[in-house]
N, C-alpha and C positions, 0 to 999 in steps of 0.2 A: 504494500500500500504506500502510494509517493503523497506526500503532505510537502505546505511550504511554510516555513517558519520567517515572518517576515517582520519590519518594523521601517517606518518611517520618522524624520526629523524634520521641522516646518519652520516656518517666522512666526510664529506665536501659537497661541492656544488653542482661539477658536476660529474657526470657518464664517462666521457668524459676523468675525471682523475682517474679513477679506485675506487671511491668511492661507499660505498656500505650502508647497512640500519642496524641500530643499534637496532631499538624501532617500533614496528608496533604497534598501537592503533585502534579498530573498537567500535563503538556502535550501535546499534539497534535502527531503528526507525520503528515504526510500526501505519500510519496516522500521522505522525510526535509527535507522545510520543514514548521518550525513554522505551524499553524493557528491561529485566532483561538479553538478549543474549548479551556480551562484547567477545571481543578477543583481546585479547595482548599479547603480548610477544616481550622479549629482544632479541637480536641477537650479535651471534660473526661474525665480519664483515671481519675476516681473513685480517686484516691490520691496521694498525693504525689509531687512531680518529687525525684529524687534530685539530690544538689548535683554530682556529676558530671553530669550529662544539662543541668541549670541552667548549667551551664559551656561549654557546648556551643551552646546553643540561646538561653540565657536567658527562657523562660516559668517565670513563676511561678507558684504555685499558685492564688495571688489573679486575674492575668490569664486562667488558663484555669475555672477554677471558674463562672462563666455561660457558658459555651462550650457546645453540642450534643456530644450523646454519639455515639460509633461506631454505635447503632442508631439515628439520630435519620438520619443518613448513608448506611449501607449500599446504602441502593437506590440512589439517584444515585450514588454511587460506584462500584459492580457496572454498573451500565446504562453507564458511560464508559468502564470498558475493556471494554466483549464484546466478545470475536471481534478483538480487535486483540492483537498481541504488547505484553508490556510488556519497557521498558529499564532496568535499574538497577543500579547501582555498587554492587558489597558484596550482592548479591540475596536470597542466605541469610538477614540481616539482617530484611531490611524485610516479606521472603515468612513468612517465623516470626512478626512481631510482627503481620500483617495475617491471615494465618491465626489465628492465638489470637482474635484478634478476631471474627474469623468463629465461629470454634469457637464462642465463647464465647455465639452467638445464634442457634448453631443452621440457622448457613447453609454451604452448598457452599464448600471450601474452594479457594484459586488454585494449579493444578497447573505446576509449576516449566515441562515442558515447554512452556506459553506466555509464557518468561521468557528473556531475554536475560541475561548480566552483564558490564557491557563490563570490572569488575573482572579476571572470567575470560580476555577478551580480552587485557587491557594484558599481561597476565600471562605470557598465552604468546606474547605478540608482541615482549614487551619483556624477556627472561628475567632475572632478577637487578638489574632497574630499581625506580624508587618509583613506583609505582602510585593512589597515593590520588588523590583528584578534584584537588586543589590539584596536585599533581604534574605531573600529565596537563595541568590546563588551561596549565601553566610549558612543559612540552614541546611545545604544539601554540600556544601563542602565544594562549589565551586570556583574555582578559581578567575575571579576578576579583577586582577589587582591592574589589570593592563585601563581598566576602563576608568579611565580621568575625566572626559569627557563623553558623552552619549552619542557614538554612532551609532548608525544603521546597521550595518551588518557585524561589527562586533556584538554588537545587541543582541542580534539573531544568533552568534555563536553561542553566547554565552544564555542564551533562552532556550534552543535546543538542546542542551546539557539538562537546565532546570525542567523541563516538559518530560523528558524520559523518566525524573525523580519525582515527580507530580502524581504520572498515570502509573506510579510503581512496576516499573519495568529496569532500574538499574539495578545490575548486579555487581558482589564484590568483587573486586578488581586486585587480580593479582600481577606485579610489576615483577621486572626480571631484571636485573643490576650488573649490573660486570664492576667488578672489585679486584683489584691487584689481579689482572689479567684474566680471572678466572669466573664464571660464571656461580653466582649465588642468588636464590630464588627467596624473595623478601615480602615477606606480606606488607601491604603498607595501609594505610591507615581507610577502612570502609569507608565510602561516600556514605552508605546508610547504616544505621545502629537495627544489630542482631539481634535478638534472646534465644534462649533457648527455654523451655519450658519443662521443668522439674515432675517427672510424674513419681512420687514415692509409693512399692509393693506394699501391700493388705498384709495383713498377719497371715490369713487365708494361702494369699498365694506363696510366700516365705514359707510356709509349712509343707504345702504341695513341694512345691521345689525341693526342701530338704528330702523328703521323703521318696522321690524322684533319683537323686543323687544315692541314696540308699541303697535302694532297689540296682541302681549301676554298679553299685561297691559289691552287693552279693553277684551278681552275673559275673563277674569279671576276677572278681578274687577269691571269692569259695565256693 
């Protein structure tokens, strides 16, 4: 099953104020292992980035200003997710600012029902917990130290990792080291916490058993 795990970056918040998408990021998932298929691309968002969203992202108006416009785009971007579910954190968000865009050209808008939001997930799995991508990636032991500022497709890297730990489908992970030339096989620390579950025998069954053993000591010794 191919999914696309996706995130966008804008000049501000809402659509509402004429705000528009700077950074599209996709990744391929295919059974949930990332594929070698990515789409990304910058955009000129024909207006200025607000200093909050510059705070966020850091593009300038200068950096993006020869960039391809959202219609320069659309088909290749339309043609990479058909027919595949998309994943995204906060989905309201990026489905609003990627629809206006659409709106805004006159094409078929993306209907929520092919959208996942692992936001939605964390939510209800975690009630009353922090939720946000940095959160998640702290509880599931992923490693985002690279992320200083908010891209697009770092985003989608580091949310792909979080989504497999979400719908509990990561397993421990055994690392393999090489040490003074030599191969040594090192457990290393579980992305997710094990238990094991204590079942203690009945007096019942501790007596059978002895009794059991017994019975094997006369057959075999006298």
């Amino acid at each position: 099953m191919k999914e696309i795990v996706l995130d966008t970056e804008t000049t501000g918040l809402s659509v509402k104020d004429g705000h528009r998408i700077v950074e599209i990021g996709c990744i391929e998932l295919n059974n949930l292992i990332p594929t070698k298929n990515v789409f990304h691309c910058y955009l000129n968002p024909e207006r200025k980035v607000s200093e909050s969203a510059l705070k966020v992202h850091g593009y300038t108006d200068e950096f993006l200003s020869d960039k391809k416009k959202f219609i320069d785009v659309v088909d290749d971007f339309l043609k990479f997710i058909d027919g595949k579910k998309i994943i995204i954190h906060n989905a309201d968000f990026d489905i609003s600012h990627l629809n206006n865009e659409l709106s805004l050209i006159n094409k078929k808008i993306i209907s929520k029902e092919n959208v996942i939001d692992t936001l939605e997930i964390a939510r209800n799995k975690y009630p009353g917990s922090a939720i946000s991508l940095d959160a998640l990636c702290k509880r599931f032991r992923v490693d985002n130290t690279k992320r200083k500022t908010h891209t697009a497709l770092l985003d989608c890297e580091l949310l792909s990792k979080v989504y497999i730990n979400l719908i509990d489908q990561k397993e421990p992970i055994f690392q393999f080291k090489k040490q003074n030339e030599s191969r040594n096989v090192t457990l290393d620390n579980y992305k997710n916490k094990y238990s094991k579950k204590i079942i203690k025998i009945s007096k019942k069954e501790l007596e059978i058993h002895k009794k059991f053993l017994r019975e094997q000591l006369k057959k075999n010794f006298y």
